[in-house]
C-alpha positions in Angstrom: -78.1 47.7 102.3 -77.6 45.1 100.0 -73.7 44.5 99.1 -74.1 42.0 96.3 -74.6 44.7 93.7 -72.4 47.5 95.5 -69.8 50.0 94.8 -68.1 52.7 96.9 -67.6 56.4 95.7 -63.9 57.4 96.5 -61.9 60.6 97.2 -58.0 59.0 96.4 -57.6 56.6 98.9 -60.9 57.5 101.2 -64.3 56.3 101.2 -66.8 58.4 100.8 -69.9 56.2 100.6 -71.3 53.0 99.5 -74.4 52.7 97.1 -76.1 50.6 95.2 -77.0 52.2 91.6 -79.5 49.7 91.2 -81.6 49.8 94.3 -80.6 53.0 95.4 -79.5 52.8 99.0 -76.4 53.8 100.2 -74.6 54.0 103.6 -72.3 56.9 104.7 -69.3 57.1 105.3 -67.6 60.3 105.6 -70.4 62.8 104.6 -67.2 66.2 104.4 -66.1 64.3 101.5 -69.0 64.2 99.3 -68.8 66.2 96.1 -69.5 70.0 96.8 -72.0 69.4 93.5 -74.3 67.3 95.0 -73.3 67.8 99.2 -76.9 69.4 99.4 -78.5 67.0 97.2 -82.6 67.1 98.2 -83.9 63.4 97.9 -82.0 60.1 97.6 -78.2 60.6 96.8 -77.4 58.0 95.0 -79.5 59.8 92.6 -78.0 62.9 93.1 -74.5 60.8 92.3 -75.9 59.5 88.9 -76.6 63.0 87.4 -73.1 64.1 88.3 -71.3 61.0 86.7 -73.7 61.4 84.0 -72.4 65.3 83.6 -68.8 64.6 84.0 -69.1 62.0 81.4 -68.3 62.9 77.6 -70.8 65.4 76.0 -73.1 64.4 73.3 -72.0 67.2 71.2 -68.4 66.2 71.8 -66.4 66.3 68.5 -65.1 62.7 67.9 -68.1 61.6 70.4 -69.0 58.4 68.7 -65.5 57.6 67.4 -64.1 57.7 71.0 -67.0 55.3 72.3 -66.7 52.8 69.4 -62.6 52.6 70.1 -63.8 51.7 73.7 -66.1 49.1 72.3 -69.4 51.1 73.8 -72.2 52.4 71.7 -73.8 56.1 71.8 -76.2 54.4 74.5 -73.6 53.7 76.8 -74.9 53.5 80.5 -73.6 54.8 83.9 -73.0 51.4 85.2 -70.9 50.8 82.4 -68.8 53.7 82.7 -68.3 52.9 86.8 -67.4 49.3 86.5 -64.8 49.7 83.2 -63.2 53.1 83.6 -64.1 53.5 87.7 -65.4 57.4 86.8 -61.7 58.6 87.1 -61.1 61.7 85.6 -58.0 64.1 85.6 -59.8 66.9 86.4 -59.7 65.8 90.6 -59.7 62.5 93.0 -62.6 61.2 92.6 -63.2 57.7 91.3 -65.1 54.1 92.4 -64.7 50.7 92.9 -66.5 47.7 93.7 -67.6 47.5 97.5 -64.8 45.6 99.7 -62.6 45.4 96.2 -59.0 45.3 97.2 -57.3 48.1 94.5 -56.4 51.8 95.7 -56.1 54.7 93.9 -52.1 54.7 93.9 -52.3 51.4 91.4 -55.4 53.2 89.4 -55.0 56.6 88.8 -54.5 58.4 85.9 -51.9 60.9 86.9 -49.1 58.3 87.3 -50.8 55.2 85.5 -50.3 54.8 81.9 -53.7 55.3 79.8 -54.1 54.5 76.0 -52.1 56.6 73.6 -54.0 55.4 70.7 -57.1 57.4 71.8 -55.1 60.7 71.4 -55.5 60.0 67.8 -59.0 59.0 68.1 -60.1 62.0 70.1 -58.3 64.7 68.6 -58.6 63.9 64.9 -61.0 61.1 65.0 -58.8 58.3 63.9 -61.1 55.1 62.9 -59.8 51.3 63.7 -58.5 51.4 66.7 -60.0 49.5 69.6 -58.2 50.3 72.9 -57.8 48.3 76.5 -57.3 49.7 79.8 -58.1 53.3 80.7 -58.8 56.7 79.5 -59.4 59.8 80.2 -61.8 61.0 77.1 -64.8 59.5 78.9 -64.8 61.5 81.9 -63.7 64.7 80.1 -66.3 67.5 79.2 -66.3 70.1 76.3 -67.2 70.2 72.8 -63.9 70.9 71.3 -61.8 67.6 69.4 -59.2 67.2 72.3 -57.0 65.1 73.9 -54.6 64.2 77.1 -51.3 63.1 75.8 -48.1 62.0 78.0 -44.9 63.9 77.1 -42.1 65.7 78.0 -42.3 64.5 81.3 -45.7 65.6 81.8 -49.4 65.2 81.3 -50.7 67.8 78.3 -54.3 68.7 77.1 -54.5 69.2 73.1 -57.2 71.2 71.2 -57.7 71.6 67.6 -60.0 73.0 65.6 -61.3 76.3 63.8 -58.2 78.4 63.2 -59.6 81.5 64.3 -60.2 79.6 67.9 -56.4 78.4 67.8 -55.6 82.3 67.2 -58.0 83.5 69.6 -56.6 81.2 72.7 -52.9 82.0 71.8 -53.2 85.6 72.1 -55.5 85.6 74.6 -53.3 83.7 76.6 -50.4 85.9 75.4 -52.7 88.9 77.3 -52.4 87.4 80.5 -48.6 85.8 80.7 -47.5 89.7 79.7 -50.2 90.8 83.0 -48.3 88.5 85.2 -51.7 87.1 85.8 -52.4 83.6 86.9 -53.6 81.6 83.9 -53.2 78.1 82.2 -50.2 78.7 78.9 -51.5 77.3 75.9 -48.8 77.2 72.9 -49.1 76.3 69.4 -48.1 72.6 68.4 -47.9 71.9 64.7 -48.7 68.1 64.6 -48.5 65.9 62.0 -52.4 66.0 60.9 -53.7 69.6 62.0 -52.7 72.8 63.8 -53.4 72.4 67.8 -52.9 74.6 71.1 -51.9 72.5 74.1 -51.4 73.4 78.1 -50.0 71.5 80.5 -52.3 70.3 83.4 -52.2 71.9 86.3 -54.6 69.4 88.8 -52.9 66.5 90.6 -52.7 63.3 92.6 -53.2 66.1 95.5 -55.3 69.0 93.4 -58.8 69.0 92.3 -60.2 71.6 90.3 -64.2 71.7 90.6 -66.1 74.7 88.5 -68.2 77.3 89.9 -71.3 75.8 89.5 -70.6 73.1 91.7 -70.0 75.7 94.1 -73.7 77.3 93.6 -74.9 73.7 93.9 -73.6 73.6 97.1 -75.3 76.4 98.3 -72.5 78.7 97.9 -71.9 82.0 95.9 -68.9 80.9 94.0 -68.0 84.9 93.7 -68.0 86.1 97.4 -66.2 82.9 97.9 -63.6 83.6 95.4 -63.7 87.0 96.7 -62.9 85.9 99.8 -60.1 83.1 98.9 -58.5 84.5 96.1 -59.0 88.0 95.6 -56.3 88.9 93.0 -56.7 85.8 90.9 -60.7 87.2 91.1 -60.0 90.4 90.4 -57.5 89.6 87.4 -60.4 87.4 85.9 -62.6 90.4 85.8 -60.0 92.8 83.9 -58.7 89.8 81.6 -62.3 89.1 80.7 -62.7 93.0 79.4 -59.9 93.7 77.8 -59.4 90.3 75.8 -63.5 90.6 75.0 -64.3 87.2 76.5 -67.8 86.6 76.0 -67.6 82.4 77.8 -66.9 82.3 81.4 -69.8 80.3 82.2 -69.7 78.4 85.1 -67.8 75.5 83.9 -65.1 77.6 82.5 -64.0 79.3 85.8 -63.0 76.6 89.0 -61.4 76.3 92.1 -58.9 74.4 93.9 -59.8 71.5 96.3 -57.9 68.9 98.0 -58.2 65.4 98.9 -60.3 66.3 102.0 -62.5 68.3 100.1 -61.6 71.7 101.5 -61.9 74.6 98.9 -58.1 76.3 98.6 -58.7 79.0 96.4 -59.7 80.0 92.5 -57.8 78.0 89.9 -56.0 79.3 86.8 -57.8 81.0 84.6 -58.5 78.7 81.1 -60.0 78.3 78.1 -59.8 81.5 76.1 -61.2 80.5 72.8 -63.9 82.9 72.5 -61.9 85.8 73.1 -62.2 89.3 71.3 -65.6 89.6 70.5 -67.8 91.1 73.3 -68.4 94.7 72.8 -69.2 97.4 75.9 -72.8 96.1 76.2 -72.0 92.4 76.6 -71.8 90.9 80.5 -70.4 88.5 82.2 -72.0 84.8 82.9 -70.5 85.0 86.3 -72.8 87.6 87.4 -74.3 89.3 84.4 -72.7 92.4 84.8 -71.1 94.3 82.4 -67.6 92.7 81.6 -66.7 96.8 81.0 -68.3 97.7 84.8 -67.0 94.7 86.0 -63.0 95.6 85.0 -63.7 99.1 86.3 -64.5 98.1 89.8 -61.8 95.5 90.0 -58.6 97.6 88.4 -58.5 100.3 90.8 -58.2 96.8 93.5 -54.9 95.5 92.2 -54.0 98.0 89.4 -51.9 101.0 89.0 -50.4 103.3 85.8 -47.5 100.7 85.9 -49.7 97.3 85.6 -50.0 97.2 81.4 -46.4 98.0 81.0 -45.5 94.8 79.6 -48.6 94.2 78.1 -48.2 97.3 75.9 -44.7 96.7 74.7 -45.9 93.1 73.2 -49.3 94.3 71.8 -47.2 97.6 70.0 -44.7 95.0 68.5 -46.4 92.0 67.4 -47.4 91.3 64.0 -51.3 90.5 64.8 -52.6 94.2 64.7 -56.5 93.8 64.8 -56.5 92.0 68.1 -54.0 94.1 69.7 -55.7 97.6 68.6 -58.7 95.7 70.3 -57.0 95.3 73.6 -54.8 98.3 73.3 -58.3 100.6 73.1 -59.7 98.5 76.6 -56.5 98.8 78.4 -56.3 102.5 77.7 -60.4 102.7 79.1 -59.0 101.3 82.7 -55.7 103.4 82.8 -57.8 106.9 82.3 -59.7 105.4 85.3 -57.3 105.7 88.1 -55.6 108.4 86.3 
């Protein structure tokens, strides 16, 4: 191939492959760390390679969409090579990222884990701030969702803020309250009161060294993400299935469950649970995305797994003392349903 016009997909500091987005070739380099989304990719990769920049790019139907794109001096018809060459794909999500070919810059003196990125674009993407025109990089171009939300730097730590309807800011704080009192493993949003709206933030939980890729990159890989999460992780799995029933959570899609990878693309495990914000409104006919059963069938095969009469102890205590009585009547009523089935 041609190098004039090339650029190399990398995996932190290892190349993966070099391509060339606008004649298409490319020439391998380590073919175990192509992304798992497009490692069976029929046809020519580098096509494969500009759908999944194009998906892990910022949503059309993102809130703050157009705001975020004008502050980075780009238009609604921004194009892939755009968003390689200026913010090198790097997300905060895993490892991935690109430079030019033979470009002399690695991912210790780019990345956005422990490189500074533009705080003025927190008030852009969260509350759509207008006149602001930011340099350098950011990570609200590679960051998916619909929600207005932003990555902010603080308290020694990388956070991701949400804001929006107030019944989704209740619904991800209790839900997330459900799982902290199950002891089971799930992202901790709290409620911020900022100076312009009401928000829930978490800290994040992926690395210079952690990756989190969602299920469906899994199925693209020709993998079933549940018998592998089965096989990996099979109390985080199981506890997804009972959180899911008894907070009534009608969204885990395949982008809103993951797993943990590392920076030789080897699959650790399931990641924390996350995103909880539609919560509390399935009833006993609604199923699951991950498999379209039942959430209700689903809980009762996976309780009697890693559950006994003891397991909603703390659970019950906080849901028969706090103040928010509709939503814990509605968990109350599910977690009874899965205790009288090992009883």
């Amino acid at each position: 191939m041609q190098y004039e016009h090339a650029h190399t997909l990398m995996l932190a500091e290892q190349e993966v492959f070099h391509f060339d987005m606008t004649t298409y070739e490319y020439e391998m380099i380590d073919r175990s760390l192509v992304p798992h989304a497009i490692s069976r990719a029929s046809g020519n990769l580098v096509y494969a390679l500009r759908t999944w920049l194009q998906e892990r790019a910022i949503q059309v139907n993102r809130s703050n969409k157009d705001k975020i794109l004008k502050a980075c001096g780009m238009s609604g018809a921004y194009d892939i090579l755009t968003l390689i060459t200026r913010y090198r794909a790097l997300s905060l999500l895993d490892n991935y990222w690109i430079k030019g070919y033979d470009e002399d810059v690695r991912y210790a003196d780019v990345n956005l884990y422990e490189n500074s990125f533009s705080r003025a674009m927190y008030s852009v993407a969260l509350y759509g701030a207008e006149g602001i025109t930011i340099q350098g990089a950011t990570p609200e171009i590679n960051q998916r969702g619909t929600m207005a939300k932003a990555y902010k730097r603080t308290n020694g730590g990388i956070y991701l803020y949400k804001t929006g309807i107030a019944d989704k800011i209740r619904t991800e704080l209790f839900a997330s309250k459900v799982a902290q009192y199950c002891d089971m493993s799930s992202v901790e949003y709290r409620n911020v009161h900022t100076k312009h709206s009401n928000c829930v933030r978490c800290r994040l939980e992926t690395s210079t060294q952690i990756g989190w890729i969602p299920a469906k990159d899994i199925t693209n890989s020709g993998r079933n993400p549940v018998e592998l999460a089965k096989e990996l992780s099979p109390q985080r799995y199981h506890e997804m299935r009972i959180f899911d029933y008894i907070a009534g959570n009608t969204d885990r899609h395949n982008e809103n469950w993951a797993f943990e990878v590392d920076n030789r693309n080897r699959i650790l495990g399931l990641s924390r649970m996350y995103d909880f914000d539609n919560c509390f409104c399935a009833d006993d006919t609604t199923t699951s995305h991950i498999d379209l059963k039942p959430l209700k069938k689903a809980a009762l095969q996976s309780f009697p797994v890693i559950g006994d009469t003891q397991y909603f102890t703390r659970l019950k205590a906080f849901l028969r003392s706090c103040r928010q009585r509709d939503l814990a009547a509605y968990v109350l009523e599910r977690v009874r349903i899965l205790e009288q089935s090992i009883s």
